[in-house]
PASE-453225 format. One line per 3 residues: number of its first residue (from 1); their letters; for each residue x, y, z of N, C-alpha, C, CB. Coordinates in Angstrom, 1 decimal, m for minus. Glycine has a CB too. Example, Ala and Ser with C-alpha at 12.3 -4.5 7.8 and 13.67 -1.06 7.14 Angstrom:
BEGIN
1> as> 13.2:m5.7:7.8:12.3:m4.5:7.8:13.2:m3.3:7.8:11.3:m4.5:9.0; 12.8:m2.2:7.1:13.7:m1.1:7.1:12.9:0.0:7.9:14.1:m0.6:5.7
END
This chain:
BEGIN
1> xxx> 75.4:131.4:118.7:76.6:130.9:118.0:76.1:130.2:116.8:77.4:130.1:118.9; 76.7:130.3:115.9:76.5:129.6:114.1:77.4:128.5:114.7:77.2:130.5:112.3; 77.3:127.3:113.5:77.8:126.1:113.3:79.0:126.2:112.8:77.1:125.3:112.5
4> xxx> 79.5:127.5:112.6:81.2:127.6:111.7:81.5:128.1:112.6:81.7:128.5:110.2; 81.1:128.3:113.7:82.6:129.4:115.1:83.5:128.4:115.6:81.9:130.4:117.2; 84.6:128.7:114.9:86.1:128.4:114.9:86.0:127.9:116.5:87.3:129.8:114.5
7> xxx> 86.8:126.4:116.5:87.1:126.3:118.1:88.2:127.3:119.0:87.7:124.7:118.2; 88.5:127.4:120.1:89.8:127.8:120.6:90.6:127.0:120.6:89.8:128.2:121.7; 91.9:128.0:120.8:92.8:126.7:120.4:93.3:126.1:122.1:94.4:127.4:119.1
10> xxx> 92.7:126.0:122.8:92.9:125.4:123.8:91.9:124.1:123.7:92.8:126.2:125.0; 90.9:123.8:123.2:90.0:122.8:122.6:91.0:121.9:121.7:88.7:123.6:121.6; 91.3:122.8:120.5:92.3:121.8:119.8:93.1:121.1:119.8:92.8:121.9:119.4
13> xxx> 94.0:121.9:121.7:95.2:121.2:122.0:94.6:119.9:122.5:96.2:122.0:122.9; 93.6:120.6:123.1:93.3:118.9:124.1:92.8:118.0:123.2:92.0:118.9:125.6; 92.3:118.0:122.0:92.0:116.9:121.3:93.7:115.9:120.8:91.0:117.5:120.0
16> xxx> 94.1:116.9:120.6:95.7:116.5:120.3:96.6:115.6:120.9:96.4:117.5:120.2; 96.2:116.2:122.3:96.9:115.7:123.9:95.9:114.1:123.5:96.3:117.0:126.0; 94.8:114.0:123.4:94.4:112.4:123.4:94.8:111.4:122.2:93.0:112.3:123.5
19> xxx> 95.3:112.5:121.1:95.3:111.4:120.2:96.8:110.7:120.3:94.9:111.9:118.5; 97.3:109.2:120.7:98.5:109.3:120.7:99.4:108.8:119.4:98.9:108.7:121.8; 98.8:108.5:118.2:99.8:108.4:117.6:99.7:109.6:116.2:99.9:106.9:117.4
22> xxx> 100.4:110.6:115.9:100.5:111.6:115.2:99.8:111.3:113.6:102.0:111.9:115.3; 100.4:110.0:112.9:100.0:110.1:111.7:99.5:108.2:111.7:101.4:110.7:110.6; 97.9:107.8:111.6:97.7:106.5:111.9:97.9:105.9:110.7:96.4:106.2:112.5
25> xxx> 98.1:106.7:109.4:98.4:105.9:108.0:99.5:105.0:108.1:98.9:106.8:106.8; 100.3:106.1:108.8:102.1:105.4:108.5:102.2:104.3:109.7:103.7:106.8:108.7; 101.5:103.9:111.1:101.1:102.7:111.3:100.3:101.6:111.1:101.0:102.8:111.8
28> xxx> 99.8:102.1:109.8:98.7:101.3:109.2:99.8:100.3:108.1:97.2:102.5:108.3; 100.5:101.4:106.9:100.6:101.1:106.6:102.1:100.1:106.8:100.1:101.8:106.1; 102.7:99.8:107.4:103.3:98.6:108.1:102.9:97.7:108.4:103.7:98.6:109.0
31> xxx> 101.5:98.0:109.0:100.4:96.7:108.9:100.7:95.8:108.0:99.1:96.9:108.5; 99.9:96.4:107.0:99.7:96.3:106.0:100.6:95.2:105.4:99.7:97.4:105.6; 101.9:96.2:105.3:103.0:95.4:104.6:103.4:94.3:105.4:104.2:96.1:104.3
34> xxx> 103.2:93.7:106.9:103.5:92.7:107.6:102.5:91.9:107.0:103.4:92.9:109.1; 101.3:92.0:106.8:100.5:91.0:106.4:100.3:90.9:105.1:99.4:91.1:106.9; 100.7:91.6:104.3:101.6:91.0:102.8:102.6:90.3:102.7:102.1:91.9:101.9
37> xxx> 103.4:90.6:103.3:104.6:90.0:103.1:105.5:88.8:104.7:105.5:91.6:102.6; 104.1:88.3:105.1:104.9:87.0:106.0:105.5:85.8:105.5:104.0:86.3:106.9; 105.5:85.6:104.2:105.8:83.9:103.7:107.4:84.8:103.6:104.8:83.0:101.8
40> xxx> 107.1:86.1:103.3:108.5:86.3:102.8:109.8:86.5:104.5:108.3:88.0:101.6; 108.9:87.0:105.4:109.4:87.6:106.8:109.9:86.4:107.5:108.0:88.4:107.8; 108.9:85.2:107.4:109.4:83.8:108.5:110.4:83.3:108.0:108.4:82.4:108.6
43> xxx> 110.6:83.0:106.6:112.2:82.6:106.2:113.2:83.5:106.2:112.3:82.1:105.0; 112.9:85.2:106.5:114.1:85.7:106.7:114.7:86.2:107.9:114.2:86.6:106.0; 113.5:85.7:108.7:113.8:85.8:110.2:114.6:84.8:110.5:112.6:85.8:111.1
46> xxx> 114.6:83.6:110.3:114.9:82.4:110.7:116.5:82.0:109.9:113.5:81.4:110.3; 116.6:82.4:108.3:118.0:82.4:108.3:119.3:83.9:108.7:118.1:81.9:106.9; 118.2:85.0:109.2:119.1:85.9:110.0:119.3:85.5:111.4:118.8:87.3:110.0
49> xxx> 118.7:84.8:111.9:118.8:83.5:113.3:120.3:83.1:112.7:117.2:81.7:113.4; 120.1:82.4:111.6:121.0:81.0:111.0:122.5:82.0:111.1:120.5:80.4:108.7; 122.4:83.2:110.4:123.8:84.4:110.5:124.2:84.6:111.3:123.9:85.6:110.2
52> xxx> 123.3:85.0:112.1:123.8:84.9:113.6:124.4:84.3:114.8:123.4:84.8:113.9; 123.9:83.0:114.8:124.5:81.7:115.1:125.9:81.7:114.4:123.5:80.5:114.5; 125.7:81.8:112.8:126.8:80.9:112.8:128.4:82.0:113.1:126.7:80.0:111.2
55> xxx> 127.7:83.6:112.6:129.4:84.4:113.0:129.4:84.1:114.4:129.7:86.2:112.7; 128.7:84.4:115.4:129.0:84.5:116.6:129.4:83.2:117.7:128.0:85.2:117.0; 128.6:82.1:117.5:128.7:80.6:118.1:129.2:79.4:117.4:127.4:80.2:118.6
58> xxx> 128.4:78.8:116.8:128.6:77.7:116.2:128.7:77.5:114.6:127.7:77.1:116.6; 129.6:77.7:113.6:129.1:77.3:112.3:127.7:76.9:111.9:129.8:76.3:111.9; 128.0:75.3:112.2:127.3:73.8:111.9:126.0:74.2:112.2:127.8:72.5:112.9
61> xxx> 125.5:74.5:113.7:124.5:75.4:114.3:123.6:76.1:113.4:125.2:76.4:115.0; 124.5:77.7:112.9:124.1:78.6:112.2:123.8:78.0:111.1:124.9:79.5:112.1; 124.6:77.2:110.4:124.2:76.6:108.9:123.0:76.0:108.4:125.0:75.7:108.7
64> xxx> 122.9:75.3:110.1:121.9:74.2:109.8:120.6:75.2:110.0:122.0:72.8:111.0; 120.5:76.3:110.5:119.3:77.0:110.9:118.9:77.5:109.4:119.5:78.3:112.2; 120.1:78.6:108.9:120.2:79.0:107.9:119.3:78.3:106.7:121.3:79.1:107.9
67> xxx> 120.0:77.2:106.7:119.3:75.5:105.9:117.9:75.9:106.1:119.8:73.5:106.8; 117.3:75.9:107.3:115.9:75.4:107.5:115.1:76.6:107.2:115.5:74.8:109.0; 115.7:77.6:107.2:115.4:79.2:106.8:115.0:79.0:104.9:117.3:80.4:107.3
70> xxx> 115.4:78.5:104.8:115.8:78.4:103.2:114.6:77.2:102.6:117.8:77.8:102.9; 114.6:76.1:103.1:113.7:75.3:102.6:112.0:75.5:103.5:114.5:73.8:102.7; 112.2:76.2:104.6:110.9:76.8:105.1:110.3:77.6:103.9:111.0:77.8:106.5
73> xxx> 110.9:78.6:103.1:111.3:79.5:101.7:110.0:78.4:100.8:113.6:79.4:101.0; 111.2:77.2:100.6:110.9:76.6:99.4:109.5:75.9:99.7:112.0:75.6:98.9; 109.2:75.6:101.2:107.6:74.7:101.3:106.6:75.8:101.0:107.1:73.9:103.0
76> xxx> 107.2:77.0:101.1:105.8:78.0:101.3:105.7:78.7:99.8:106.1:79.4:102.7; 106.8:78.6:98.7:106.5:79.0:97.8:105.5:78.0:96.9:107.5:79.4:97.2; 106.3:76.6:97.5:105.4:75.0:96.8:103.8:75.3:97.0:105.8:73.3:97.9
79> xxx> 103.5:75.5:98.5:102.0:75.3:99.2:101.3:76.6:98.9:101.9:75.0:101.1; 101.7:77.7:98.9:101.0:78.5:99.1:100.4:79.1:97.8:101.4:79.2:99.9; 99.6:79.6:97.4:98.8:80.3:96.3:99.7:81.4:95.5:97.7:81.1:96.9
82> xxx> 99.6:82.0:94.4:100.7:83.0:94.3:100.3:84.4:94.8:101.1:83.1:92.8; 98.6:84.4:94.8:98.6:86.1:95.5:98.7:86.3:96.7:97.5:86.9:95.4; 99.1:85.0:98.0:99.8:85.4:99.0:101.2:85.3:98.9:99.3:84.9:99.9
85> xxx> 102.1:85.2:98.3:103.3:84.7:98.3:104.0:86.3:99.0:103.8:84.0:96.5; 103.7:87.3:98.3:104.0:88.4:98.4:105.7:88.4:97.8:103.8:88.8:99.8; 107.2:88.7:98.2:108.0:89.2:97.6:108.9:87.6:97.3:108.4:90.4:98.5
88> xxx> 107.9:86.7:97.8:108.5:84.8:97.6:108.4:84.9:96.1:107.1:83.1:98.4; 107.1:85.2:95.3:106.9:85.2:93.9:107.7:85.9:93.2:105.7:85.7:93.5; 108.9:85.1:92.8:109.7:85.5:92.0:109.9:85.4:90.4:110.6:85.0:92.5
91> xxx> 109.6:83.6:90.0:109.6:83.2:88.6:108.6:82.2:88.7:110.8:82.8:88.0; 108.6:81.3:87.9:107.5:80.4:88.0:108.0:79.1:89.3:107.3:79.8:86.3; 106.8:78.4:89.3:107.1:77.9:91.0:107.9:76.8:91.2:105.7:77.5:91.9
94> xxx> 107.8:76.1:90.1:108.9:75.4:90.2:110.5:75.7:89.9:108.6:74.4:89.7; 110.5:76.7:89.7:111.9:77.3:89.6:112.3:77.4:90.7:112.2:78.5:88.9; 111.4:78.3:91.5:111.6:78.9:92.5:111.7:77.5:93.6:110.4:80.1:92.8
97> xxx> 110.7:76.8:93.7:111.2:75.6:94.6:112.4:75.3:94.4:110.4:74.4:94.5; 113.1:74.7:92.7:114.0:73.9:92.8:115.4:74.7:93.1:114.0:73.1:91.6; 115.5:75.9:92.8:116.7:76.9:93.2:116.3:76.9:94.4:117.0:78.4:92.6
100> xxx> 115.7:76.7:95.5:115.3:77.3:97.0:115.9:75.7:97.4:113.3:77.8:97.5; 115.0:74.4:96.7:115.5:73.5:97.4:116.9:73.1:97.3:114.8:72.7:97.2; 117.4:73.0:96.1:118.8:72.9:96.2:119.8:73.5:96.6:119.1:72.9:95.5
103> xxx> 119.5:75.1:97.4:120.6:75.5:98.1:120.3:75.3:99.3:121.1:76.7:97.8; 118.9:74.6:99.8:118.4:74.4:101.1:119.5:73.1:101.3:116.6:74.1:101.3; 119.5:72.1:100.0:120.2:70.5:100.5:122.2:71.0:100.3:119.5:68.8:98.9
106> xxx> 122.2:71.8:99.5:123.3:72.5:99.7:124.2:73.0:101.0:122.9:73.5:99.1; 123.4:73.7:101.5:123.6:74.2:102.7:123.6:73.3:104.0:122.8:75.1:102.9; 123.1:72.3:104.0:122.6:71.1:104.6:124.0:70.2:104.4:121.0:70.5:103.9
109> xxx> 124.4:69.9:103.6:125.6:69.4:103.3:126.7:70.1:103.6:125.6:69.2:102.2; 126.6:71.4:103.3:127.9:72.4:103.9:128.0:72.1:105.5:127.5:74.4:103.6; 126.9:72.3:106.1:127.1:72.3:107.7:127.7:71.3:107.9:125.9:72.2:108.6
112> xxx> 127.4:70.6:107.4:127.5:68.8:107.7:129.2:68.2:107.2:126.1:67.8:106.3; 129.2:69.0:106.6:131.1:68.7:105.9:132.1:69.3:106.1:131.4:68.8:104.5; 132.0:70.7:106.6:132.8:71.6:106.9:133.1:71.4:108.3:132.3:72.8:106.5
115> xx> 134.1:71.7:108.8:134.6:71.0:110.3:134.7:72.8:110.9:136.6:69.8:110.3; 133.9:72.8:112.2:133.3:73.8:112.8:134.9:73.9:113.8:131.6:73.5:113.6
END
């Protein structure tokens, strides 16, 4: 037998039968984008918590989460570097803090005044 005789295709199947996931790029590349983009993921997890809360249970609750969703936003654009920021890097950083913080104390006040 030479080094080019074509496998059977019963060989092929069974290599196939072990591999389990079909295309490992397109689970790679999710990776990927999870670990680019967490400064941006923790504050949008946390004020879709805040949405949540507040259509279904509690305003005040939801508001207040929302709030902490928003200024979690603004410490991580302050502290962190700009080439991890990922989709946080918007304009320059103190813009971005002071629009983040002010609708963080915004919102913080809304909970706080509006009668649930």
């Amino acid at each position: 037998m030479s080094a080019t005789t074509p496998q059977s295709n019963s060989e092929s199947r069974g290599l196939r039968a072990v591999s389990t996931n079909e295309n490992p790029k397109q689970s790679g590349r999710w990776q990927k984008l999870i670990r680019r983009q967490w400064p941006t993921l923790i504050p949008l997890v946390i004020t879709l918590v805040g949405i949540v809360l507040a259509t279904q249970t509690n305003f005040r609750v939801g508001a207040l989460v929302f709030s902490l969703g928003v200024s979690v936003a603004a410490v991580l654009r302050a502290s962190l570097p700009r080439f991890t920021l990922g989709w946080l890097y918007v304009r320059t950083k103190w813009v971005d803090v002071l629009v983040l913080g002010s609708f963080s104390v915004f919102l913080l006040i809304l909970s706080i005044v509006v009668p649930s």
